[in-house]
Every structure is written in C-alpha cells, then in structure tokens.
C-alpha positions as CSV (number, residue, x, y, z in Angstrom):
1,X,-13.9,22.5,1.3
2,X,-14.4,20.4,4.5
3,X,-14.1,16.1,4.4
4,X,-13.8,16.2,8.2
5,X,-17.2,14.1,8.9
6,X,-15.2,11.0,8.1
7,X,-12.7,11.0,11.1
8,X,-13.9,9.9,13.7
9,X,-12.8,12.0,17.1
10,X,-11.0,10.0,19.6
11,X,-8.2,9.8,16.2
12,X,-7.4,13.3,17.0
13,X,-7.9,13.0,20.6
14,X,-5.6,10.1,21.1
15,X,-2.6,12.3,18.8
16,X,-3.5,15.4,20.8
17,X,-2.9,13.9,23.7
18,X,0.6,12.3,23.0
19,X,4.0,14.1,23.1
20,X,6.4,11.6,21.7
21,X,4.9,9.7,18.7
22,X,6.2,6.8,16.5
23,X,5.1,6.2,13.0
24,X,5.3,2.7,11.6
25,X,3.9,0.7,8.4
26,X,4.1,-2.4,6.7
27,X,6.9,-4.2,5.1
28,X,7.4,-4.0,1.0
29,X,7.2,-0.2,0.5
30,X,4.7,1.3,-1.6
31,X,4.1,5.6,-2.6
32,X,1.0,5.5,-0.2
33,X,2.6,4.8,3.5
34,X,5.5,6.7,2.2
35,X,4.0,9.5,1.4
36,X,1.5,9.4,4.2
37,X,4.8,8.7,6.9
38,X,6.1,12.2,5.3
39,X,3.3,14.0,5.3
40,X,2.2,12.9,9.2
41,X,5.7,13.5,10.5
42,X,5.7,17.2,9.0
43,X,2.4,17.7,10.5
44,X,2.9,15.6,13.6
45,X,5.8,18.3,14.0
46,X,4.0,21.5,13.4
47,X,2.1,20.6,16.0
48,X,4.7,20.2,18.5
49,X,4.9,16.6,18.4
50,X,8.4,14.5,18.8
51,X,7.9,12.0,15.8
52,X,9.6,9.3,14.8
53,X,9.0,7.7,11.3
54,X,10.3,4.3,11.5
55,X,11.0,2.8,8.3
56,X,14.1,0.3,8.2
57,X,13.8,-0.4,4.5
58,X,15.8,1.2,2.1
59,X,13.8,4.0,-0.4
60,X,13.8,3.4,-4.0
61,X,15.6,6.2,-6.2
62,X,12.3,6.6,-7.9
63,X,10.5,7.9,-4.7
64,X,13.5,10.3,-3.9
65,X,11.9,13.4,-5.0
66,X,9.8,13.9,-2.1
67,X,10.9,16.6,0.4
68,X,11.1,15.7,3.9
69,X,12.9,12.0,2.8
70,X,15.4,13.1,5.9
71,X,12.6,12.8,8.4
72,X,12.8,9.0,8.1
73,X,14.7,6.5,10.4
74,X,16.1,3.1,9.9
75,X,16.3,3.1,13.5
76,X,14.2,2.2,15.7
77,X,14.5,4.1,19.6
78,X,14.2,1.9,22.6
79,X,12.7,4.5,24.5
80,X,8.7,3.9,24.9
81,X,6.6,6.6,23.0
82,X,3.2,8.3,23.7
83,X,1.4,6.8,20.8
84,X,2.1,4.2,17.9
85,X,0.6,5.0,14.6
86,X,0.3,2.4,12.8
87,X,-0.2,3.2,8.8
88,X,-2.2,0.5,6.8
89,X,-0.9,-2.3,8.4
90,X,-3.9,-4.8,8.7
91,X,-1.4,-8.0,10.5
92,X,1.2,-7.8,13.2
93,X,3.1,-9.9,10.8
94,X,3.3,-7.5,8.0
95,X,5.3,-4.8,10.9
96,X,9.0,-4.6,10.3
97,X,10.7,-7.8,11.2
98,X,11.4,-8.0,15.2
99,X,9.1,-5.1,15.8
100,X,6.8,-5.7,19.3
101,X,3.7,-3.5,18.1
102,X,2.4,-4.0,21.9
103,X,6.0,-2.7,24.0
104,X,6.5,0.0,21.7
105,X,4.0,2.5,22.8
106,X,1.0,3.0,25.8
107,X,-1.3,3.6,22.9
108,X,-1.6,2.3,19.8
109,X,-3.3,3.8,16.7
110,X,-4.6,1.3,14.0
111,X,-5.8,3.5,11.0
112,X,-6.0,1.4,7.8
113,X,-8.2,1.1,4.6
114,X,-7.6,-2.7,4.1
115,X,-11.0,-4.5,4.4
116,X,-8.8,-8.0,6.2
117,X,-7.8,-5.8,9.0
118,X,-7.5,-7.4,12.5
119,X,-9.3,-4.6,14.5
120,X,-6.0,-4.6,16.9
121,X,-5.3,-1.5,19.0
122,X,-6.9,0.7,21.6
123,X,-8.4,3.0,18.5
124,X,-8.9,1.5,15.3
125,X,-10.3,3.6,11.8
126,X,-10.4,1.6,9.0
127,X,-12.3,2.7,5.9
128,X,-11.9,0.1,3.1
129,X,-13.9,2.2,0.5
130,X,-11.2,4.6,0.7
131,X,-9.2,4.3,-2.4
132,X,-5.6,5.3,-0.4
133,X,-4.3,5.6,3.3
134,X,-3.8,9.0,1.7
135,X,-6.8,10.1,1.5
136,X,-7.6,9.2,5.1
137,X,-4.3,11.2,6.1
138,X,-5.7,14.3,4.2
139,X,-8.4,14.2,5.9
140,X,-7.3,13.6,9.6
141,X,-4.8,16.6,9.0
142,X,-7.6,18.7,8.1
143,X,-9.6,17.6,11.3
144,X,-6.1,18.3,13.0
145,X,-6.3,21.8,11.0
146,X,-2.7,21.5,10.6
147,X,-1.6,24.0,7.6
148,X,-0.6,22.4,4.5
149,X,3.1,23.0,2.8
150,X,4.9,21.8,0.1
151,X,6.0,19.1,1.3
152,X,2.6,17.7,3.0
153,X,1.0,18.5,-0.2
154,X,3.7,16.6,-2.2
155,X,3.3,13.5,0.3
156,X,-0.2,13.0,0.2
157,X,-0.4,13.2,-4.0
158,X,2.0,11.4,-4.5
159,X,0.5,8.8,-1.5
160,X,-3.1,9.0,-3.6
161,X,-2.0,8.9,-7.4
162,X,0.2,5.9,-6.4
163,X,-2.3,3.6,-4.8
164,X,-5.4,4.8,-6.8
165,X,-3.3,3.4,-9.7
166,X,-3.0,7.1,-11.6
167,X,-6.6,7.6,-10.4
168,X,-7.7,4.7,-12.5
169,X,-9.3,1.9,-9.6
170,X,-12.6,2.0,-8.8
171,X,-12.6,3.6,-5.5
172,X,-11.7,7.1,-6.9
173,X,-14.3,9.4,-6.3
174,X,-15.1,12.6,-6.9
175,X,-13.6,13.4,-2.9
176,X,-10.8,12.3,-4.4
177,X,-10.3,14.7,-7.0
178,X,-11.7,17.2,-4.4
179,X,-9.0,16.4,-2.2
180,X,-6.1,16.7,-5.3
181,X,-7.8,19.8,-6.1
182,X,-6.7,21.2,-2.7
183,X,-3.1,19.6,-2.8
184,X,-2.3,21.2,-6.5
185,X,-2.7,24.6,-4.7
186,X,0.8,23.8,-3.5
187,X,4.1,23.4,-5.5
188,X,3.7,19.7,-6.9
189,X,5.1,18.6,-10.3
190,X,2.4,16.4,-10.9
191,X,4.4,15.6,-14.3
192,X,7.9,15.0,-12.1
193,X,5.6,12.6,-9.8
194,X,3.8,10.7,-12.8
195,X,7.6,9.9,-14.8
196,X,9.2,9.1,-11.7
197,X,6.3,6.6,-10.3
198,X,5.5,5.0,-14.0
199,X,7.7,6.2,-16.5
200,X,11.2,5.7,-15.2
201,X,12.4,1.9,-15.6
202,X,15.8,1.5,-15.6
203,X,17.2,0.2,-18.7
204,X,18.4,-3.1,-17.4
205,X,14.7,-4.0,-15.8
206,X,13.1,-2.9,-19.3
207,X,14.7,-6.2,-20.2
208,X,14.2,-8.2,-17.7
209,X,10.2,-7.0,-18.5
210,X,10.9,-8.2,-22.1
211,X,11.3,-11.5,-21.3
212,X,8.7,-11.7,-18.5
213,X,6.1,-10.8,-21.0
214,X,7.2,-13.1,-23.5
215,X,7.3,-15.8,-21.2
216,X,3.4,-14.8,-20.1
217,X,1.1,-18.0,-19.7
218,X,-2.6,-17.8,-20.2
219,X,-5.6,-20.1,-19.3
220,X,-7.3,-22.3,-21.3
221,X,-10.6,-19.6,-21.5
222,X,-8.3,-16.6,-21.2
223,X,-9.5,-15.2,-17.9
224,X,-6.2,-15.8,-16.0
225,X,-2.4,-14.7,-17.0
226,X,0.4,-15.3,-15.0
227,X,3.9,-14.3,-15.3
228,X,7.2,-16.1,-13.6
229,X,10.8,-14.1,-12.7
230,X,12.8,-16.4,-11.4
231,X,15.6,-15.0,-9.1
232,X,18.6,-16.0,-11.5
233,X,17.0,-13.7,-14.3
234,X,17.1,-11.0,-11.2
235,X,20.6,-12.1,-11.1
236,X,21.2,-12.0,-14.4
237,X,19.9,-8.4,-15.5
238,X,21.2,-6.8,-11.9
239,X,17.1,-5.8,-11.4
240,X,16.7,-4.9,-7.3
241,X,13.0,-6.2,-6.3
242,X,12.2,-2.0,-6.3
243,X,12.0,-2.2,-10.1
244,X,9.8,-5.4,-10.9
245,X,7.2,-3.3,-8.4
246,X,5.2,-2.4,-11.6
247,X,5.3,-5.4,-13.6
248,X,2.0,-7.1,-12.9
249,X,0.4,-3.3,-14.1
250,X,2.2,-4.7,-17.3
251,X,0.2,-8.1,-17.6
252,X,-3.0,-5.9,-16.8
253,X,-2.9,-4.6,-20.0
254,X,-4.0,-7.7,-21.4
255,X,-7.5,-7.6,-23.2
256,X,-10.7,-9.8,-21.7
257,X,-8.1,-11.3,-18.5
258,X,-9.9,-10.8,-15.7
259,X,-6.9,-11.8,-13.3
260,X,-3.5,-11.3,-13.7
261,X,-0.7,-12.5,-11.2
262,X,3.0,-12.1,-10.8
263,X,5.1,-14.2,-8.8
264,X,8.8,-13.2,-8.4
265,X,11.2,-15.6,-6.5
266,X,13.1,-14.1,-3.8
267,X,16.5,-14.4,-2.8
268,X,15.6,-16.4,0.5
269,X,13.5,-19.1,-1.9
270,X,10.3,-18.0,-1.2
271,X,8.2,-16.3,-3.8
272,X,6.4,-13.1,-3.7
273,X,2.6,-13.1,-5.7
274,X,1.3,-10.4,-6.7
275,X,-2.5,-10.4,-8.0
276,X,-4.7,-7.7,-9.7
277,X,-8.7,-8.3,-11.0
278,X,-10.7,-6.6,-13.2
279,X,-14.2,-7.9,-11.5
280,X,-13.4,-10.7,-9.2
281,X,-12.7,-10.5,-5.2
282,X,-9.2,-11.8,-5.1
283,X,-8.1,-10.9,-1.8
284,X,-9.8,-14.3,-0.2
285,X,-7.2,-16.6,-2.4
286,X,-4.5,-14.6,-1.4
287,X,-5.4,-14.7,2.2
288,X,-5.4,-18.6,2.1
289,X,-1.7,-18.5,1.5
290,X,-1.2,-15.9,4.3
291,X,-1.1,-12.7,2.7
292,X,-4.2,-10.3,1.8
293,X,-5.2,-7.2,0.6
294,X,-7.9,-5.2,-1.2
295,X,-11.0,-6.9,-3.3
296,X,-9.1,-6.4,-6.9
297,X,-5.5,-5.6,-5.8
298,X,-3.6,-8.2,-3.1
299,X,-0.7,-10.2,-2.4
300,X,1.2,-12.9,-0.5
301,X,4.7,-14.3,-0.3
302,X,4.9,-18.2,0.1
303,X,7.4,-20.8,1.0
304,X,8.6,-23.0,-2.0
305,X,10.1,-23.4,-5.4
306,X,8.7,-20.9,-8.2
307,X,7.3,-23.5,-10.3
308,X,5.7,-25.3,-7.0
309,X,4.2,-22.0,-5.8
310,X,2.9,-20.7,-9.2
311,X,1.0,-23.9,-10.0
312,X,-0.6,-24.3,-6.3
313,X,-1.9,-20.5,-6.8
314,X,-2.9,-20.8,-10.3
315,X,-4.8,-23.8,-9.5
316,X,-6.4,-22.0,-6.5
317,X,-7.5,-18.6,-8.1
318,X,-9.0,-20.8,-11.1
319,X,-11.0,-22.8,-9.1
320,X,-12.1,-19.3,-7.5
321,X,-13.2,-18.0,-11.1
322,X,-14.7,-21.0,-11.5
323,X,-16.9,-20.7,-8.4
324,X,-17.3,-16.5,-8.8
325,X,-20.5,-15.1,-9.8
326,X,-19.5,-12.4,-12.0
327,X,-20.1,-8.5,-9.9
328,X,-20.8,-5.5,-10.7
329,X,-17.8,-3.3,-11.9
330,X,-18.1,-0.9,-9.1
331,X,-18.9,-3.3,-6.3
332,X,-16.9,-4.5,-3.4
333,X,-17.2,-6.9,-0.8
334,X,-19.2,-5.8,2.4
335,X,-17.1,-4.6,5.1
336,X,-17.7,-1.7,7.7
337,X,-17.7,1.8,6.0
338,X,-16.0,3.7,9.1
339,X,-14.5,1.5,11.8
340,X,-14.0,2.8,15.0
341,X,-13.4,1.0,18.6
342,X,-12.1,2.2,21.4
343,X,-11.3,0.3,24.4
344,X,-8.6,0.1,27.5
C-alpha cells in the first residue's frame, strides 16, 4: 500500500539533510503530537538522526503505555540544531512558554493539519482534511521508507484513534483505516489503547463529572449546552486538568445540541473553553478570543472570572448559530488541500 503522493518532497529533503533535529509541539497535550513526537523520534533515529523531542509538560498516567516515553525531554538544549519540526502547532504562541521558534534551529519545519495555520517557516505542509497529525506522520515515514516497529506502530494509532475521536469525526476516511490496517500488523493492544484513552477515569474525576453534568445549562431552542468547573471543585475532588480532558465528549452526548462547550477555570484565573459541533464551523468564535482550531472541534483560554468568560462566549457562539446557514454533514470550510512553501 503506498500514500506517499501526499508529501510533498522538499519535507523529506529538508530531514535528510539535517544531522541534529529538535521536535517540538504545542502546549496542552493531546495523544496525536504525543504519539507523533514518539513515533518521529524512533524513526528520526533509525535514520541516523540526533533528535531531540522537546516536551516540558508532564505526561498523563493514561498515555504511559506507549513505548519509547523515555525518548522525551523536559529540557530544552541551548545548542542550535539542524532542523526544527514543528508538530501541529499553527501559532508561535501555542510553542512552550519562553521557546524562540526562530533561534532554535537554521531551518524550521511547519507540518500541521489545522486550517488557522500561519504559513510560518522555511517549509510549511499543512493538510486540514487530514483527520490527525498522525496520519501525515504515517505517511512522511513511509516517504522516508523508514521500517515500522512496535513502537512507531503504537505511536501513530494511538496519535489517529485519539484525534479522529475513536474514528468517529468526519474526516476519517477510508486511508485512514488503510493506514490502521498497516499499523495492526504490529504488536498494538488496540483494546489496552481504547480503556486507557476513554475508559479509565479516576474515581475522584468520575465525580467531579457528576456534578458537571448536573449542573449542564442549555439554550432556550436547545442548540447550545455549556458546562462550568470551577477551580475550587478541582480543588475539592483533587482532579489534575489531565482528567477533565474528556469531559466536553461527555456533553456531546446530548441529543439534537448542535454545540457543546466546556469551560474550566484554571488555577492562574483564566479559563480554558473547549468547544465541539455537530454541523456548525466553530473554529471562527474561538479564534476571536485568541485561540483556534478545527471546523467542529476548537479551543481558547481567556482572561477573566468563569461566570464573566462563559457568558461573553455563550453569547458569542449563539449569535454565530444564529447567523449560520446550516452545512452539509461532511463539509468543511475551504482551505488549501496540500500546503507547501518553500522560501529562504
């Protein structure tokens, strides 16, 4: 089976060309930049390749059974490298906090599938039709034709079933089960990566979920729930932000909403939103607020009290609905298929 059509070439020119190569990604961890960090750093070293995976955040226990965790580093070396990666970061902002995208490397790397990327970079590939960085990853290391293990293999499912939610989103396609096809030819406990993603909540965020559902608002019409944790309850049930990662999924579940959102306070006093839609483009509400995202799955974290926050994005996303024509199921907005600039 070959996918290789989709990469464009200078991506493996500029990695063949580099010797020491970091790999970054954005902040707020999520199964498809870790996986695809793992599964690039194994490869990266296969072929040769010094590699640094640069990720200063702490890993959930629920991602722990990945092989290769011990490739990662919460440090960053001050020595210049070859080439930057950077993994679906679309905003300098969303790099780790103090990180100079520009000093780190002579060559930076932009590969991405989030249609609100800035194009920054001397090569960029950005596929927003892709339904993970994943699958983009799979595909670059066939290019590469870097031999698949265990652990790549491992990765790279556990990077697509995460953010193709359980291959449920509408950007699954049948080259994605093509591609999962490839990757269950290797040793992966698709049941082990399924419990441990979905199906392992620690007892004390089951009920801290309890009484975020219960305390669920819903519009007048029904098209909008919402969904408020305020950081005292954090407190209170000794729930780490890690857990609460799948709690919008939760308010999803809800029959005829077409938008759900979750907004958790954080410790510093902002508050972190979290949106998902069944039809509507919701990345454009979220990127008035400074965050952004995909078409029916984004997010932003804003200054201000819970209550303050909540109502000025309620407020927004309704008056969005209101002024939404209704789009196909299937159908996302218009952005480049394949990106790919080179220049410097």
């Amino acid at each position: 089976m070959s996918l290789r059509k989709h990469v464009p070439p200078q991506i493996a020119e500029e990695i063949a060309r580099a010797n020491r190569v970091l790999l970054v990604s954005h902040i707020g961890l999520d199964g498809d930049h870790l996986g695809c960090m793992i599964a690039l750093h194994s490869a990266l070293e296969k072929m040769g390749k010094q590699v640094v995976a640069y990720l200063p955040e702490s890993v959930p226990d629920n991602f722990q059974f990945m092989k290769g965790m011990e490739r990662l580093s919460p440090n960053l070396p001050v020595d210049r490298f070859d080439l930057l990666i950077a993994l679906e970061c679309p905003e300098m902002h969303r790099f780790p906090k103090g990180f100079d995208y520009k000093s780190s490397a002579e060559r930076v790397l932009n590969i991405d599938h989030h249609p609100d990327n800035q194009m920054y970079g001397d090569v960029v590939w950005v596929e927003p039709q892709m339904g993970s960085l994943g699958e983009m990853v799979f595909d670059l290391l066939e290019v590469m034709e870097v031999p698949f293990d265990d652990t790549i293999a491992v990765a790279l499912y556990t990077a697509i079933f995460s953010d193709t939610g359980s291959f449920q989103y509408s950007r699954v396609t049948p080259r994605t089960h093509q591609r999962i096809a490839r990757l269950l030819e290797f040793d992966v406990n698709t049941d082990l990566v399924g419990r441990s993603l979905y199906r392992q909540l620690r007892f004390e965020a089951m009920k801290l979920l309890g009484i975020v559902l219960q305390s669920t608002t819903r519009s007048e019409d029904g098209r909008l729930i919402w969904a408020e944790i305020p950081w005292t309850e954090m407190q209170r049930y000794q729930v780490q932000p890690e857990d609460t990662l799948y709690f919008v999924d939760q308010l999803d579940t809800v029959k005829g909403a077409e938008v759900v959102m979750l907004f958790r306070e954080l410790e510093d006093g902002r508050v972190k939103v979290s949106i998902r839609s069944r039809h509507y483009p919701v990345n454009q509400v979220a990127a008035s607020f400074g965050g952004g995202g995909h078409a029916k799955a984004a997010g932003c974290v804003v200054e201000g009290a819970l209550d303050h926050v909540s109502g000025k994005v309620v407020k927004a996303m309704s008056e969005s609905l209101s002024q939404s024509i209704l789009q196909d199921r299937d159908t996302l907005p218009s952005s480049p298929a394949v990106s790919a600039l080179k220049r410097g």
